[in-house]
N, CA, C and O of each residue as an XYZ file, in Angstrom:
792
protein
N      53.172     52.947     40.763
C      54.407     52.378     41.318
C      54.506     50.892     40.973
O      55.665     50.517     40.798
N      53.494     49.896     40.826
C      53.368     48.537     40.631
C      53.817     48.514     39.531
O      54.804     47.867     39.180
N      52.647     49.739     38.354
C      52.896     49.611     37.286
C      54.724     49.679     36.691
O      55.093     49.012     35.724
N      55.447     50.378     37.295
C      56.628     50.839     37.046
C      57.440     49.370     37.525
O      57.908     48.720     36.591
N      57.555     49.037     38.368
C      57.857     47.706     39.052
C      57.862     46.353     37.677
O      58.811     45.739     37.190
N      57.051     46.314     37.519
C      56.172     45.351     36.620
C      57.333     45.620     35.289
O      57.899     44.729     34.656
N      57.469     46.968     35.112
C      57.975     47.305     33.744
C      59.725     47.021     33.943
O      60.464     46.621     33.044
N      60.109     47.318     35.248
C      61.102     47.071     35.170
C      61.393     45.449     35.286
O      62.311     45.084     34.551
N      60.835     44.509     36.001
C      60.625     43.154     36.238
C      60.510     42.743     34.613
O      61.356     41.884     34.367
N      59.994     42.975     33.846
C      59.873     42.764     32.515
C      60.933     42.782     31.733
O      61.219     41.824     31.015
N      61.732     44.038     31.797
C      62.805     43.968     31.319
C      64.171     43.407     31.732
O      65.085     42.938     31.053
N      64.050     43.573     32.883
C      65.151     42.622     33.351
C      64.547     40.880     32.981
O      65.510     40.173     32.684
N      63.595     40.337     32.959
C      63.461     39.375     32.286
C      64.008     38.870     30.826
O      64.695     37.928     30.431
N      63.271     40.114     30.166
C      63.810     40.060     28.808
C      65.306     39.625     28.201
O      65.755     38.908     27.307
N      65.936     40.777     29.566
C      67.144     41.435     29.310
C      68.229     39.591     29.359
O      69.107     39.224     28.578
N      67.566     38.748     30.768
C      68.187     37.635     31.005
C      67.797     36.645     29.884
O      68.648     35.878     29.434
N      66.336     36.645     29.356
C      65.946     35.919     28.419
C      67.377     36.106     27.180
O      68.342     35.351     27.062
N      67.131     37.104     26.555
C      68.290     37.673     25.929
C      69.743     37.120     25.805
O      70.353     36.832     24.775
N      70.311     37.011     27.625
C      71.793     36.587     27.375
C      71.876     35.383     27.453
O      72.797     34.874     26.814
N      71.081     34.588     28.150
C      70.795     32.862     28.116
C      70.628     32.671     26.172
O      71.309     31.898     25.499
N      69.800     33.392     25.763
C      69.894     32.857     24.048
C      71.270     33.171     23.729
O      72.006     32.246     23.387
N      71.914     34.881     23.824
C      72.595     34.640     23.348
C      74.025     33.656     23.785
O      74.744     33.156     22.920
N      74.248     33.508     25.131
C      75.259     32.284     25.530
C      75.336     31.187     24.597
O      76.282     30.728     23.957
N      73.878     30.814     24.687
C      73.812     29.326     24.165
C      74.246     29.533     22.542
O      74.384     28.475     21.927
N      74.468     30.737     21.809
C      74.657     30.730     20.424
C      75.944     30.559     20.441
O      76.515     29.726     19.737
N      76.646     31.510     21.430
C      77.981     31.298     21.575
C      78.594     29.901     21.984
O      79.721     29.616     21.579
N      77.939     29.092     22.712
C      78.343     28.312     22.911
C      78.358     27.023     21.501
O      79.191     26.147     21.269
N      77.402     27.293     20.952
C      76.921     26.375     19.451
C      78.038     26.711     18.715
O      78.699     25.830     18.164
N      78.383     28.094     18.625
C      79.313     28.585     17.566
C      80.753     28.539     17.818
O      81.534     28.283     16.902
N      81.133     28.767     18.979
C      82.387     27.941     19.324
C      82.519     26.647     19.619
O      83.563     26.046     19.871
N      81.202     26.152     19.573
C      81.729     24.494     19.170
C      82.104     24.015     21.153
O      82.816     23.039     21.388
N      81.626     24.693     22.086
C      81.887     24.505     22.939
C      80.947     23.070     23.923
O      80.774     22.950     25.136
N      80.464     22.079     22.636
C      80.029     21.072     23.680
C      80.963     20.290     23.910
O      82.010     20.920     24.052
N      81.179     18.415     24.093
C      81.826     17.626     24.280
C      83.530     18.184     23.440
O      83.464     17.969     22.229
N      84.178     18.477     23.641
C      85.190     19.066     22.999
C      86.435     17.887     22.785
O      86.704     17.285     23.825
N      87.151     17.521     21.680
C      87.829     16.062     21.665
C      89.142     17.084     21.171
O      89.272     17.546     20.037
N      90.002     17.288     22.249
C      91.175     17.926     21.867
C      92.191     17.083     21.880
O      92.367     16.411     22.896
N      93.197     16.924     20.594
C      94.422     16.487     20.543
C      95.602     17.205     21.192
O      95.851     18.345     20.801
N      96.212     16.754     21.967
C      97.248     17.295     22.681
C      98.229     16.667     22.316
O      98.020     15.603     21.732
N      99.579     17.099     22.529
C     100.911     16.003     22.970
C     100.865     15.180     23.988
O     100.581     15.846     24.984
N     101.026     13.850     24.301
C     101.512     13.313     25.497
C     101.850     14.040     26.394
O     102.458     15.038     26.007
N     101.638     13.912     27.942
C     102.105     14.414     28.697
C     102.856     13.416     29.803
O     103.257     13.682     30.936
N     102.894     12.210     29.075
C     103.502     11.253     29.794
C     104.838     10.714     29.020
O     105.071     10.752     27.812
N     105.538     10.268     29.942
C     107.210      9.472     29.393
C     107.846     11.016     28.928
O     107.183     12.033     28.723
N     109.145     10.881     28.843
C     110.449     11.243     28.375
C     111.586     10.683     28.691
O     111.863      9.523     28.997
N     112.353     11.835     28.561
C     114.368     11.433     29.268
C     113.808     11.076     30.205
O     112.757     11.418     30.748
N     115.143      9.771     30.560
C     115.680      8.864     31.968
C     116.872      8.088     31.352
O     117.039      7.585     30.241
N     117.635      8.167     32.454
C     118.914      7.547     32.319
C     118.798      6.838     34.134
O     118.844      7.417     35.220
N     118.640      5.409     33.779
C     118.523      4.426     35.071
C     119.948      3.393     34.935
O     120.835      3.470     34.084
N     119.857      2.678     35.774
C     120.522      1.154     35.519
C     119.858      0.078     35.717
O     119.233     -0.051     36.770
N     119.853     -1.153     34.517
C     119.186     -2.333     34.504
C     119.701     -3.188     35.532
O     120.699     -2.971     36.219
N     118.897     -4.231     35.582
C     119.248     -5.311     36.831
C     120.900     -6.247     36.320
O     121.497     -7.000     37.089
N     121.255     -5.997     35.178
C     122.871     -6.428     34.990
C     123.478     -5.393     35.129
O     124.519     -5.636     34.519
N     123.568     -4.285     35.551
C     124.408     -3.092     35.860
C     124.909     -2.164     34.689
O     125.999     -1.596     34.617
N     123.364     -2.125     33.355
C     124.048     -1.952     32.419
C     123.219     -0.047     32.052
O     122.028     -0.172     31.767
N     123.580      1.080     32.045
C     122.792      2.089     32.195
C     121.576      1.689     30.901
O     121.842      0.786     30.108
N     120.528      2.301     30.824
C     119.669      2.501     30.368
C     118.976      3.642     29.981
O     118.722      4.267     31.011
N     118.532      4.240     28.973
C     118.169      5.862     28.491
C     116.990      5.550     27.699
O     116.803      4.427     27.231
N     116.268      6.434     27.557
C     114.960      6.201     26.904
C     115.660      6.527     25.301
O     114.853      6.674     24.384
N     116.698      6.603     25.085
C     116.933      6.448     23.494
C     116.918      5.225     23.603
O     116.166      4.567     22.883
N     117.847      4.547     24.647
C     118.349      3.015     23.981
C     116.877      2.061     23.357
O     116.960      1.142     22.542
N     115.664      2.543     23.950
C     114.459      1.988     23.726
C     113.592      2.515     22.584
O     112.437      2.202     22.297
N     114.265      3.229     22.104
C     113.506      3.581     20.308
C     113.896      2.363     19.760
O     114.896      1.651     19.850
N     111.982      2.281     18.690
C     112.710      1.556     17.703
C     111.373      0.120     17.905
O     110.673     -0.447     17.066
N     111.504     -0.051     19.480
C     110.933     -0.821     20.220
C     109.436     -0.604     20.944
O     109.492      0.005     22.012
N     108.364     -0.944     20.586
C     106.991     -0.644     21.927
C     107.364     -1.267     23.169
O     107.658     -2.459     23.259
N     107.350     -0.332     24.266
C     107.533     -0.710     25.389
C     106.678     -0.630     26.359
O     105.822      0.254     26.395
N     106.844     -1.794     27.510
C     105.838     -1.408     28.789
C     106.536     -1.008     29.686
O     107.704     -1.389     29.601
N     106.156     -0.024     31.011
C     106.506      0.177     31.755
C     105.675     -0.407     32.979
O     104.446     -0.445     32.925
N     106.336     -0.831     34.008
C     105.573     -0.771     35.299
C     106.316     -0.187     36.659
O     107.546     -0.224     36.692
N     105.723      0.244     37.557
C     106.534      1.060     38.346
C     105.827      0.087     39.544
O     104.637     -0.140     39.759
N     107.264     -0.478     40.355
C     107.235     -0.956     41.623
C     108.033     -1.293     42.786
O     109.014     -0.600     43.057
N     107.724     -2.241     43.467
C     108.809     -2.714     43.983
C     109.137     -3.778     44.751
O     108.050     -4.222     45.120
N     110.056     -4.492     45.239
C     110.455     -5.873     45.285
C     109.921     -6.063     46.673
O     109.686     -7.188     47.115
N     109.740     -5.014     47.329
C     109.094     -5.870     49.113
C     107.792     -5.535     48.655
O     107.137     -5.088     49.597
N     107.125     -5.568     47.558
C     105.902     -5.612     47.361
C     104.852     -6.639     47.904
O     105.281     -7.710     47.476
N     103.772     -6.883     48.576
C     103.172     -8.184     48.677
C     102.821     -8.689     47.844
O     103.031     -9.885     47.645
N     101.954     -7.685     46.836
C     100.578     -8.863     46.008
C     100.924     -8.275     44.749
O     101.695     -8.789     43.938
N     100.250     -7.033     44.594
C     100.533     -5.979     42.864
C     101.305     -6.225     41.854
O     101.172     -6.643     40.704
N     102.408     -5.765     42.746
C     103.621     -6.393     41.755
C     103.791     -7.720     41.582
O     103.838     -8.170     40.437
N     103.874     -8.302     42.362
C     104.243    -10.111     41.301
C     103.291    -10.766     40.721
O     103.586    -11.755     40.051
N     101.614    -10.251     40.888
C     101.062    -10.170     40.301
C     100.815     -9.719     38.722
O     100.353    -10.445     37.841
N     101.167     -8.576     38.610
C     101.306     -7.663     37.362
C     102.669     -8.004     36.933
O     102.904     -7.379     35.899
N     103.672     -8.733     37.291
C     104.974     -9.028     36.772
C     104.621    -10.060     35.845
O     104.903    -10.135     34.649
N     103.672    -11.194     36.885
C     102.923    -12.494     36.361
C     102.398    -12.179     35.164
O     102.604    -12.821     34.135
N     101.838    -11.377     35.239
C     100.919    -10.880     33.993
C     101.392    -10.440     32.647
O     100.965    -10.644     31.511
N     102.789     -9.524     33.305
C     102.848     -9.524     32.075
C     104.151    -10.148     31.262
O     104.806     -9.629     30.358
N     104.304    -11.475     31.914
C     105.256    -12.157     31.728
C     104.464    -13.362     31.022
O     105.171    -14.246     30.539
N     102.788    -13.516     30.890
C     101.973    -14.498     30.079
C     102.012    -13.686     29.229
O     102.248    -14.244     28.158
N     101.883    -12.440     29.108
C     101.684    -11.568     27.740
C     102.644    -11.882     26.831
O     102.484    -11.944     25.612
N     103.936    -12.136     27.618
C     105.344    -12.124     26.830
C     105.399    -13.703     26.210
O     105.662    -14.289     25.160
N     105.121    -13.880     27.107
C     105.103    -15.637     26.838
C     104.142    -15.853     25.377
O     104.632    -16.332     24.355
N     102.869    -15.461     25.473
C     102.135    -15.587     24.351
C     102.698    -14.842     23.047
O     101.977    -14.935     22.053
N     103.583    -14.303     22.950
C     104.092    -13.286     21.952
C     105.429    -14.506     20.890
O     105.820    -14.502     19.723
N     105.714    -15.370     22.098
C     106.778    -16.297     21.653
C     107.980    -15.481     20.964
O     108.606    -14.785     21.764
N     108.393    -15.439     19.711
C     109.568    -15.407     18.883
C     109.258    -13.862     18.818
O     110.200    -13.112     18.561
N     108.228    -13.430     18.994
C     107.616    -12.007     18.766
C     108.217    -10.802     19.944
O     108.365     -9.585     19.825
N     108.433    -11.576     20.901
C     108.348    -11.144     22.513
C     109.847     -9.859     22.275
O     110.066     -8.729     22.712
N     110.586    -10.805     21.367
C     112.229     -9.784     21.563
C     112.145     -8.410     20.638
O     113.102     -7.684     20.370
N     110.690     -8.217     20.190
C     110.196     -6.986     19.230
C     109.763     -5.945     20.568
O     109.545     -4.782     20.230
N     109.623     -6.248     22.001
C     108.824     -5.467     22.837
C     109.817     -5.065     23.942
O     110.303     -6.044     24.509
N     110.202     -3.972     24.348
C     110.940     -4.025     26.104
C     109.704     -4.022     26.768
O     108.645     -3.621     26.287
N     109.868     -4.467     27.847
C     109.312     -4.385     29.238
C     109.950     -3.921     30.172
O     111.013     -4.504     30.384
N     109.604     -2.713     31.116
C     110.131     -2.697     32.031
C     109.625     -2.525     33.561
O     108.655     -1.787     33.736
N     110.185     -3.122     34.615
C     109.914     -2.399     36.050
C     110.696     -1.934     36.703
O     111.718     -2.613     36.796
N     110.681     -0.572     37.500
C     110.956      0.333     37.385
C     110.964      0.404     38.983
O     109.877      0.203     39.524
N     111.982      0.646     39.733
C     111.815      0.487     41.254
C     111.117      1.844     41.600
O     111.204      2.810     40.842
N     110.349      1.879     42.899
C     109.908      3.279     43.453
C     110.703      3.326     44.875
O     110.602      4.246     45.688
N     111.289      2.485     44.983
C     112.003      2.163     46.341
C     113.747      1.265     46.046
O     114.093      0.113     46.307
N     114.563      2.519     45.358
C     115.660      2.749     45.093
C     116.959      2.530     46.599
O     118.174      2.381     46.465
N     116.303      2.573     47.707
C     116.955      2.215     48.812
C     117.328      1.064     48.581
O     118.539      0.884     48.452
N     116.501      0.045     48.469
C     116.494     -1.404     48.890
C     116.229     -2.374     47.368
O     116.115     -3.599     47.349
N     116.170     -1.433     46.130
C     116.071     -2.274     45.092
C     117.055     -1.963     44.386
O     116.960     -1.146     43.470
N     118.302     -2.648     44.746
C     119.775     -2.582     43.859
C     120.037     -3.273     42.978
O     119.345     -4.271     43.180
N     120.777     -3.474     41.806
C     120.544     -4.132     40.664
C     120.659     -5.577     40.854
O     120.120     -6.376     40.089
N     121.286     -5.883     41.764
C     121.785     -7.615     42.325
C     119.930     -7.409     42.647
O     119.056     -7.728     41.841
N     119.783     -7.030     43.509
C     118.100     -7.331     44.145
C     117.079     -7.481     43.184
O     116.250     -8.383     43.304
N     117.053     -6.535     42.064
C     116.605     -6.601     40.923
C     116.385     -8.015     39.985
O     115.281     -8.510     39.759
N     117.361     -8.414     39.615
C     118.345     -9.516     38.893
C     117.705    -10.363     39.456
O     116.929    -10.781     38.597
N     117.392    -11.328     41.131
C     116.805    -12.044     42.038
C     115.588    -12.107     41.843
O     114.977    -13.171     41.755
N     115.084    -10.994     41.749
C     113.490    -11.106     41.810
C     112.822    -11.368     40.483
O     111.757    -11.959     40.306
N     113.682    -10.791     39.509
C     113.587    -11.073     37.793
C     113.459    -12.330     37.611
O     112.847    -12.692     36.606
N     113.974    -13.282     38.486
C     114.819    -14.186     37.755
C     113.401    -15.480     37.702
O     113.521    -16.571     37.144
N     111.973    -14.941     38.510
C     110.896    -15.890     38.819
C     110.100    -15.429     37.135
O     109.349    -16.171     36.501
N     110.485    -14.201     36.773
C     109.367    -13.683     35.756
C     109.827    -13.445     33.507
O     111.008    -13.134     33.351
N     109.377    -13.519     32.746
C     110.137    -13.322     32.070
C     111.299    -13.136     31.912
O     111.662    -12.145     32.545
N     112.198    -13.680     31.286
C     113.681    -13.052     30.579
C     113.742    -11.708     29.722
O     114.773    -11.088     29.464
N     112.440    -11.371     29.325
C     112.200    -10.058     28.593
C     112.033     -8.973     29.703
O     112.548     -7.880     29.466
N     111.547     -9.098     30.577
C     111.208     -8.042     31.641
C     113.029     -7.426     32.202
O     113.938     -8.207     32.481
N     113.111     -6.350     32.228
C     114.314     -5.228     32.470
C     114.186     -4.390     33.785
O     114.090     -3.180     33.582
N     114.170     -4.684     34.747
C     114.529     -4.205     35.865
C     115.488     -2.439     36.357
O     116.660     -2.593     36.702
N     115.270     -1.849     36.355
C     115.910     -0.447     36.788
C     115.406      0.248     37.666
O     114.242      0.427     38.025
N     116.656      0.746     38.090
C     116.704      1.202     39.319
C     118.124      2.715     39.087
O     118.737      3.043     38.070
N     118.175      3.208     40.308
C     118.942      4.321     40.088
C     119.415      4.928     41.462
O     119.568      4.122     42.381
N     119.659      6.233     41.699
C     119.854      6.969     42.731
C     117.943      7.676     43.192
O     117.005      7.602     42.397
N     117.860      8.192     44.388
C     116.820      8.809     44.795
C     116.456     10.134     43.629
O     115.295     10.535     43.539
N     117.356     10.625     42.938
C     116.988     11.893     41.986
C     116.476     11.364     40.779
O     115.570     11.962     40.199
N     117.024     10.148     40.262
C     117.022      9.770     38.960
C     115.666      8.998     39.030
O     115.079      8.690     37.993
N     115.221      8.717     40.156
C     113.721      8.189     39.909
C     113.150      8.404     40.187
O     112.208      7.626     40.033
N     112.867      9.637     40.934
C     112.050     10.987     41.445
C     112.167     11.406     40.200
O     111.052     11.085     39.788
N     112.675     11.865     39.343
C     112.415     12.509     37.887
C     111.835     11.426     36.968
O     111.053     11.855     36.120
N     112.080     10.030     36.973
C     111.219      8.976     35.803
C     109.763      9.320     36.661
O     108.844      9.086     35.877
N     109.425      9.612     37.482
C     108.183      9.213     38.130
C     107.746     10.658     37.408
O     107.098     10.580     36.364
N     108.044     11.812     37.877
C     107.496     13.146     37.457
C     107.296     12.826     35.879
O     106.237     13.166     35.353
N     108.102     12.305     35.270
C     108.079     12.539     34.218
C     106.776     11.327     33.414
O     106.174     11.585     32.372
N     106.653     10.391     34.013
C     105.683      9.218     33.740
C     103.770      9.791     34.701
O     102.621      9.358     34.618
N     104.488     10.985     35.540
C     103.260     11.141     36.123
C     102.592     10.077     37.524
O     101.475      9.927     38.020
N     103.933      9.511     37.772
C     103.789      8.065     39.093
C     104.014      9.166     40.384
O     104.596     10.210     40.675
N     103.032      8.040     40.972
C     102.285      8.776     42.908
C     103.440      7.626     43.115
O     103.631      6.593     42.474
N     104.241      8.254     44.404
C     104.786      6.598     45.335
C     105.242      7.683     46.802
O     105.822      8.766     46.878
N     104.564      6.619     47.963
C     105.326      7.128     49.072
C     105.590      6.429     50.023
O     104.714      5.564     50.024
N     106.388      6.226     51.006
C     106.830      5.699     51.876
C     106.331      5.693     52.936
O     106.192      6.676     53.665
N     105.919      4.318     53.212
C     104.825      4.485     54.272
C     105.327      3.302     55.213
O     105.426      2.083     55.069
N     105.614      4.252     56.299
C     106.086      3.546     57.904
C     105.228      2.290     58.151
O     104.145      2.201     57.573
N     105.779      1.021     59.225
C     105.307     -0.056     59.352
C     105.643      0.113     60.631
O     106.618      0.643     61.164
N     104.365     -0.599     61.186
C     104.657     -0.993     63.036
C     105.646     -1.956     63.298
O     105.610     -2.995     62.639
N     106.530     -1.795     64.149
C     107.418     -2.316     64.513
C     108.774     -2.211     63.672
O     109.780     -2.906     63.809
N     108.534     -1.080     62.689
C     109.854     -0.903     62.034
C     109.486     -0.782     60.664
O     108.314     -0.530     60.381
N     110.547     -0.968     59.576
C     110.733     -0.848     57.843
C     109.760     -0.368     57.299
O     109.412      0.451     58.149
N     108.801     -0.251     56.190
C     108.307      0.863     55.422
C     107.585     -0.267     54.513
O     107.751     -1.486     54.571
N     106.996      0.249     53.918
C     106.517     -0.404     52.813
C     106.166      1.118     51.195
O     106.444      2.296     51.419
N     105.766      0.813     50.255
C     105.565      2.452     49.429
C     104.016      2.095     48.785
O     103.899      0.941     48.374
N     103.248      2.667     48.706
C     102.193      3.243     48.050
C     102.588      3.737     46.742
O     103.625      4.401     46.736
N     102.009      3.566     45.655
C     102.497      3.491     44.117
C     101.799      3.651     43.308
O     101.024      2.694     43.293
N     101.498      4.575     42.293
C     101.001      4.129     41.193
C     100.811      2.558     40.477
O     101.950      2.114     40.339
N      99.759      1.523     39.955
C     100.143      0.504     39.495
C      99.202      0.561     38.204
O      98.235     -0.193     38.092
N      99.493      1.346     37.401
C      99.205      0.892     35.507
C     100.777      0.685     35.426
O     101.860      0.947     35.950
N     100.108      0.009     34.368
C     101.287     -0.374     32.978
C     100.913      0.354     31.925
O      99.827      0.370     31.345
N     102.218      1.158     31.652
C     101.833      1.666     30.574
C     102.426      1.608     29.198
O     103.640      1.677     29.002
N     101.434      1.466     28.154
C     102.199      1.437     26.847
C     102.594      2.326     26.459
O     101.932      3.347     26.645
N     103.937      2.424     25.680
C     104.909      3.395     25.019
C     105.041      3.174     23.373
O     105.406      2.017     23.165
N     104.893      3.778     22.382
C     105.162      3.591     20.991
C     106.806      3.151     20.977
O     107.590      3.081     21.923
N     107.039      2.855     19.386
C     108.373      2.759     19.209
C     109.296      4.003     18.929
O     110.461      4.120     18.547
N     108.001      5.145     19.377
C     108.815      6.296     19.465
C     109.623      6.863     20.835
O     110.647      7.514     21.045
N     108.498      6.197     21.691
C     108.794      6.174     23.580
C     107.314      7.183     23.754
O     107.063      7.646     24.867
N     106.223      7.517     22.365
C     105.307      8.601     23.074
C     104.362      7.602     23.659
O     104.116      6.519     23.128
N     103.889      7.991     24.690
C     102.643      7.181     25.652
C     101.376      7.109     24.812
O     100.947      8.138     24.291
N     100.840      6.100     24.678
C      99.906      4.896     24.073
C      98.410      5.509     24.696
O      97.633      6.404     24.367
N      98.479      4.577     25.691
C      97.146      4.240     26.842
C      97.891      3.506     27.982
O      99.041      3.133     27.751
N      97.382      3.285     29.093
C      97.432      2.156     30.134
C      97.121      1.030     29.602
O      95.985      0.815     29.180
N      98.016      0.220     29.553
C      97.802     -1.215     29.011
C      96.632     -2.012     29.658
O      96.645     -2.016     30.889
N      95.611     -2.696     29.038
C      94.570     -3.037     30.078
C      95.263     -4.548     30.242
O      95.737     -5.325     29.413
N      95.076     -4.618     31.960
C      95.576     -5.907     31.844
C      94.337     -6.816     32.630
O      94.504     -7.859     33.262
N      93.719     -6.467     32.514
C      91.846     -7.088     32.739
C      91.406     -7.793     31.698
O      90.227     -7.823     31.346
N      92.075     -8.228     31.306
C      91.781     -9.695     29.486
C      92.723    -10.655     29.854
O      93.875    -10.470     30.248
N      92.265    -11.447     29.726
C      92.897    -12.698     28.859
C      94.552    -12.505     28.681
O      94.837    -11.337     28.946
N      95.502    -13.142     28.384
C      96.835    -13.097     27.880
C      97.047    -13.265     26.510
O      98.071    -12.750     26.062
N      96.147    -14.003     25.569
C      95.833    -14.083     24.382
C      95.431    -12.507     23.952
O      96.200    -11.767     23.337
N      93.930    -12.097     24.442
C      94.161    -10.382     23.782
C      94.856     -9.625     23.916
O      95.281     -8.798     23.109
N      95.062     -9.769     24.858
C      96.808     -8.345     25.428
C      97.697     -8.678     24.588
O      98.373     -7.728     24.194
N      98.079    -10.178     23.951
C      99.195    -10.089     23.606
C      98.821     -9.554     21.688
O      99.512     -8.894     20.913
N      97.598    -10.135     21.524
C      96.803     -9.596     20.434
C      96.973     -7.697     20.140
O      97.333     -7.003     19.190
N      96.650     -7.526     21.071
C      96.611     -5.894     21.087
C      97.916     -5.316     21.136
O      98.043     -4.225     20.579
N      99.307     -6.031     21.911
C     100.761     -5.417     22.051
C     101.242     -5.671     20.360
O     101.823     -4.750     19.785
N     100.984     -6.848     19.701
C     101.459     -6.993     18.335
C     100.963     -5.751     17.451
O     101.676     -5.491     16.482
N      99.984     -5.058     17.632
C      99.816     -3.954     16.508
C     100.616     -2.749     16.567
O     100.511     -1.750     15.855
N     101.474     -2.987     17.561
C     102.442     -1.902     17.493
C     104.157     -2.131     17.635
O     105.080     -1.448     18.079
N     104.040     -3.408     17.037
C     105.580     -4.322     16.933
C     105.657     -3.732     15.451
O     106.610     -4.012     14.723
């Protein structure tokens, strides 16, 4: 009975020895280690917004052009005029170069960021930076479509503040998505790195 035990213990060893080799062949032969797949973008498309002069805006009108996006909003505390700051030295360092790039920010809080409100808050940061804004549908779809988190989050004693996605992201002069612009350098490399795609 041991003996029989033993024989079967054996083979079921074998049997696992067996599919562990053969897995691992399969796995060699489909090429199934670190795997570097090219995909399409799954970020940016269609949007039709309005700029902070009341003028509509479509992701055609921006072919042609590398663009940034940033998604925020004007009762922001720190992030945004921060990252506006930022990338308004980028623009700055670009000089005569700067009108080769759109920039844009992009309200997540369409209640209270109307194109006059827009226009106001613009008016501390670049002249290149483009402001849009829209109805509640039209930027509920730029967000799905850019892949942006934003929510509305109640304040004691009243009004709201929003929770947001905050990259910037680069766009080709086709409108296909780049990378997240790093904005952790210098204003000299960023603006170094935005010129290779002017």
């Amino acid at each position: 009975m041991a003996s029989r035990a033993s024989h079967v213990l054996l083979v079921l060893t074998a049997f696992v020895a067996g599919l562990v080799i053969f897995s691992a062949a399969i796995f060699l032969v489909a090429g199934k280690g670190p795997i570097q797949m090219t995909a399409p973008s799954a970020i940016g498309g269609p949007f039709r917004l309005t700029d902070h002069h009341g003028q509509t805006v479509t992701d055609a009108d921006l072919k042609g052009k590398p663009f940034l996006v940033f998604f925020g909003f004007t009762h922001c505390p720190d992030i945004c005029p921060t990252t506006l700051f930022e990338v308004s030295e980028i623009l700055g360092k670009l000089g005569n170069e700067a009108s080769g790039v759109n920039a844009l920010f992009v309200t997540v809080d369409p209640e209270r960021d109307t194109s006059d409100k827009l226009k106001d808050y613009l008016s501390s940061f670049h002249p290149q930076l483009r402001g849009l804004t829209g109805d509640n549908a039209a930027i509920a779809s730029m967000e799905r479509t850019y892949r942006v988190y934003s929510k509305k989050v109640p304040l004691e004693g009243g009004g709201y503040t929003m929770d947001h996605t905050a990259l910037v992201y680069l766009m080709d002069k086709e409108g296909r998505f780049v990378a997240p612009f790093n904005m952790k350098r210098g204003p000299d490399e960023a603006a170094a790195d935005l010129r290779k795609y002017l």
